[in-house]
C-alpha positions as CSV (number, residue, x, y, z in Angstrom):
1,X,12.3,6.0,-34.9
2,X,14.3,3.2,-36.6
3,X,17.7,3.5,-38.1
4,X,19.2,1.4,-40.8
5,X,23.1,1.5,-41.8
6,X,24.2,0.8,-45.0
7,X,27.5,0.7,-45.9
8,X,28.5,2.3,-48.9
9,X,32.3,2.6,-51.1
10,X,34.1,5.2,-49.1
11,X,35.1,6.5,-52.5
12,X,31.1,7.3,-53.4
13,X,31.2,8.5,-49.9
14,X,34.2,11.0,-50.3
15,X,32.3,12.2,-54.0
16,X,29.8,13.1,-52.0
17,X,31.4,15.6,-49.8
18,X,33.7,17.2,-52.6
19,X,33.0,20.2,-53.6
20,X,34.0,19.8,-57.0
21,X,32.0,16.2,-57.8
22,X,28.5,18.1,-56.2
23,X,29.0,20.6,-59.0
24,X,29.7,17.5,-61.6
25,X,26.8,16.2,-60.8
26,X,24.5,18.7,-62.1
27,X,23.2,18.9,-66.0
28,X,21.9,21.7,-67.9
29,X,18.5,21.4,-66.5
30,X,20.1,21.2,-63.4
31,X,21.9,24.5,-63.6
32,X,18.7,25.9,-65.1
33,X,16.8,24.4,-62.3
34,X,19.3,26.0,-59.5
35,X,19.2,29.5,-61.4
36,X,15.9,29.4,-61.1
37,X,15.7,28.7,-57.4
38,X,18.9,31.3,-56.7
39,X,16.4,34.2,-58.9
40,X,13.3,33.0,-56.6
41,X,16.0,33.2,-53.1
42,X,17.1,36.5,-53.9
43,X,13.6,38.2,-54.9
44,X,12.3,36.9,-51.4
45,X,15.4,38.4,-49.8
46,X,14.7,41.7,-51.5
47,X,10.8,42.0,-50.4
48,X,11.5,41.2,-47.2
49,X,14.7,43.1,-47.1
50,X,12.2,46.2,-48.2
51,X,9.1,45.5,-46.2
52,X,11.4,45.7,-43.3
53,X,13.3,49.0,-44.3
54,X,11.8,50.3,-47.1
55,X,13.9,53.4,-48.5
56,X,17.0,52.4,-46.4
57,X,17.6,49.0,-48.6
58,X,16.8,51.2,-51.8
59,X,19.8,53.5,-50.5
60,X,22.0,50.6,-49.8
61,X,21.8,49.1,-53.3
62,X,22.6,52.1,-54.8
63,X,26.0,52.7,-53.1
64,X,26.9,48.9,-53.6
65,X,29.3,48.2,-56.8
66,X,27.0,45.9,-59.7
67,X,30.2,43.2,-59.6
68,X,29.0,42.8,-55.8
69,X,25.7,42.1,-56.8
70,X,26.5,39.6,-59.4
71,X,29.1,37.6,-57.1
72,X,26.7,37.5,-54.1
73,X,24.0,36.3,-56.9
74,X,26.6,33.9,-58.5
75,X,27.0,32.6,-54.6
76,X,23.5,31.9,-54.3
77,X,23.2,30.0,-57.5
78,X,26.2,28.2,-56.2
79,X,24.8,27.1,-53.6
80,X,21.7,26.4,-54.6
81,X,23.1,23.8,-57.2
82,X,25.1,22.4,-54.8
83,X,21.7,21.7,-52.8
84,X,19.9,19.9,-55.8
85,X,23.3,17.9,-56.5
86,X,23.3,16.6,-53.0
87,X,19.8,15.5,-52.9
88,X,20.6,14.0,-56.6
89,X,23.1,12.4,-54.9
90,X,21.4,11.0,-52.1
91,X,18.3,9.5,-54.6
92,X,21.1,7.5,-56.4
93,X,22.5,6.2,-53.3
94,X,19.4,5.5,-52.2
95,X,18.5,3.8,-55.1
96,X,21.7,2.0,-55.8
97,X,21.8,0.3,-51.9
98,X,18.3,-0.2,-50.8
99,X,17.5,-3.6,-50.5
100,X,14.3,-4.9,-51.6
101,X,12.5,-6.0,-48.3
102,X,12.9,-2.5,-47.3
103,X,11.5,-1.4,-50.1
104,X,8.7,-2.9,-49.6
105,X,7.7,-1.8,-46.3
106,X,8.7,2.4,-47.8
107,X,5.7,1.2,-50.5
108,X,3.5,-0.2,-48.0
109,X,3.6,2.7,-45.6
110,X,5.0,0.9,-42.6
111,X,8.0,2.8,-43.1
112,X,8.7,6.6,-43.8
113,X,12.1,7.8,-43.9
114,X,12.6,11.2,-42.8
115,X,16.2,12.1,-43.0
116,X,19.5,10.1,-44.6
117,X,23.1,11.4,-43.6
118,X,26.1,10.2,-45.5
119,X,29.4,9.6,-43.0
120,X,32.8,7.7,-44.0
121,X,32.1,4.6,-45.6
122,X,28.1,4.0,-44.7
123,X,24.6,6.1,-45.2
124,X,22.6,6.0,-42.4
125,X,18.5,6.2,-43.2
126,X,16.2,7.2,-40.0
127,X,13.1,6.3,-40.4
128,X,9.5,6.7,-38.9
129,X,7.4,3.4,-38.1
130,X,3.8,3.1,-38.5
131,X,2.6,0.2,-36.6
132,X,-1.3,0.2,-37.6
């Protein structure tokens, strides 16, 4: 496992961790995109939700207020789009500080990178080596 620091502004940095620029980030297919996922989340929580209990979770929703409903739903989507802003986030980072040599070896499979974290003023990239 290599890892590679980069430094980065610490003002793209500190957008990256607001709240407010993740949500800025996002365009209408974006929104779409993250209602879509939030719809797909909450039907899987549902089946299972029933598998497990069957009649019980049929019960519960009925005794739960709609305006519930919709602001756990609204919570989901929220967080869902906050999810595909950060890894939109992290591809234009990426893009924007990734020097060419590295690259290279990405393209020509010596290199995979498997996880990127974002901390105060640099983006750190760990990566898998293939040595063939």
């Amino acid at each position: 496992m290599e890892i590679i620091e980069l430094p980065i502004t610490i003002e793209e940095s500190d957008n990256y961790r607001k709240f407010t620029n993740r949500l800025k980030v996002l365009g209408a297919v974006g929104w779409v995109k993250a209602y879509i996922w939030a719809v797909v989340y909450v039907v899987i929580f549902f089946a299972v939700a029933f598998m497990l209990t069957g009649k019980y979770t049929i019960g519960i929703m009925q005794y739960i207020p709609v305006w519930v409903w919709l602001v756990c739903f609204i919570g989901v989507w929220i967080a869902s789009a906050i999810r595909r802003s950060g890894n939109k986030q992290l591809k234009a980072l990426i893009q924007k500080y990734l020097f060419s040599a590295f690259a290279d070896k990405i393209f020509s499979g010596e290199i995979r990178p498997s996880r990127v974290k974002v901390v105060k003023g640099k983006m750190i990239v760990y990566c898998r080596v293939y040595n063939d």
